[in-house]
C-alpha positions as CSV (number, residue, x, y, z in Angstrom):
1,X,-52.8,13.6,21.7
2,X,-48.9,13.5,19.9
3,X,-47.0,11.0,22.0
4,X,-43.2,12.1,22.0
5,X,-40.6,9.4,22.2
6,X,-37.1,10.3,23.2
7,X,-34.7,7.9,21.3
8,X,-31.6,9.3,22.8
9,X,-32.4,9.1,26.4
10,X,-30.6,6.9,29.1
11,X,-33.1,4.9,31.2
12,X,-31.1,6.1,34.4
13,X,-31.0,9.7,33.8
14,X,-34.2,11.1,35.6
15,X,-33.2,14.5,34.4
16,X,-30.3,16.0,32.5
17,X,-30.6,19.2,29.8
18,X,-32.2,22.3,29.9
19,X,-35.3,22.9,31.7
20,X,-37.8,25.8,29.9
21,X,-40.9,26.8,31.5
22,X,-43.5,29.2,30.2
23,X,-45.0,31.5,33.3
24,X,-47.5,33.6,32.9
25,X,-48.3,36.6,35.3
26,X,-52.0,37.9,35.7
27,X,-53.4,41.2,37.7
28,X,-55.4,43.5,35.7
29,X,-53.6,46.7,34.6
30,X,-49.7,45.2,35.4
31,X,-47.5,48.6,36.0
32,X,-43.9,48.3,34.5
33,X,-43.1,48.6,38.8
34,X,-44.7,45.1,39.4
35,X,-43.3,43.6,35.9
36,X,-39.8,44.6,37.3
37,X,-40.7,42.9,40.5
38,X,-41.5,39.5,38.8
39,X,-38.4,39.4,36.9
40,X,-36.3,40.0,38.9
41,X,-37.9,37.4,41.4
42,X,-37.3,34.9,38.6
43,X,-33.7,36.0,37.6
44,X,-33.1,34.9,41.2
45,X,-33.4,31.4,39.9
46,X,-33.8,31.4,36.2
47,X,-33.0,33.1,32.8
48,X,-35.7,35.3,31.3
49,X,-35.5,34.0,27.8
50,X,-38.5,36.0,26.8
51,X,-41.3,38.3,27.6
52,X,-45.2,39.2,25.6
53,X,-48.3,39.8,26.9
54,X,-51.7,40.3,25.6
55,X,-51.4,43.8,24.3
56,X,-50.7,44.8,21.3
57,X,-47.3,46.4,20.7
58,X,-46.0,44.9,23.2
59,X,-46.0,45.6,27.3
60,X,-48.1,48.7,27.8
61,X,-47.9,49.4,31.4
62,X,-51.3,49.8,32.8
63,X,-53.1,48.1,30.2
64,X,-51.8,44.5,29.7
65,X,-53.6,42.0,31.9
66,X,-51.3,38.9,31.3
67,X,-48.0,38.8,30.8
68,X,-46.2,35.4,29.2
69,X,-42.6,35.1,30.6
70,X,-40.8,32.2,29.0
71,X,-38.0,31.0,31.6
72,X,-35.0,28.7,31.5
73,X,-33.6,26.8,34.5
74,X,-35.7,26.1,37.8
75,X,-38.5,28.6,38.9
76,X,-39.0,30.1,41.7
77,X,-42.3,28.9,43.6
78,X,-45.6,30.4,41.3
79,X,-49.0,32.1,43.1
80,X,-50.2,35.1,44.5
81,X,-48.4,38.6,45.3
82,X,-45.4,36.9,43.3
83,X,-42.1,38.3,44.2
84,X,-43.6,40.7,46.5
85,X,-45.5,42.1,43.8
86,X,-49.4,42.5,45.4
87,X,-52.1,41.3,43.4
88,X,-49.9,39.7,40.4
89,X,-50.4,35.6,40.1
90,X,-48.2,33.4,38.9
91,X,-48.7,30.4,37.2
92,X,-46.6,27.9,35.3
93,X,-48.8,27.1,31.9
94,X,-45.8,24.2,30.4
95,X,-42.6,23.1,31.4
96,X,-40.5,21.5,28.9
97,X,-37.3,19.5,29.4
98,X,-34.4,18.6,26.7
């Protein structure tokens, strides 16, 4: 496993810099209604930097299963019926911090 060293940190910082964190959202057949629902549940909190899923061409509402929404700034909490969104899980895959 790559171990990352940080050269330009200060030992009393616990956190200062951007904060990105990959999400992922899971139901089978996602509808564009419940997609909506999820972002704008994070855009409460966060800004959507990106969006994909594992269809291909893109979001194809009905179809894709999992959608990868990559996030910067705090999240709100993941799990089930996310947002309000019933049956769509949330789960945060990484969280990276500059």
């Amino acid at each position: 496993m790559a171990v990352i060293t940080n050269t330009n940190a200060k030992s009393g910082v616990v956190y200062a810099g951007k904060m990105v964190t990959l999400i992922t959202l899971s139901k089978t057949n996602i509808t564009q209604a419940e997609l909506d629902v999820c972002t704008q549940h994070i855009g409460t909190t966060a800004t959507i930097v990106g969006i994909g899923d594992d269809t291909a061409g893109g979001f194809n509402t009905g179809a894709s299963d999992v959608v990868h929404v990559l996030v910067e700034g705090p999240v709100p909490a993941v799990g089930a019926n996310y947002g309000g969104a019933t049956g769509v899980t949330a789960a945060a895959v990484a969280a990276f911090f500059e």
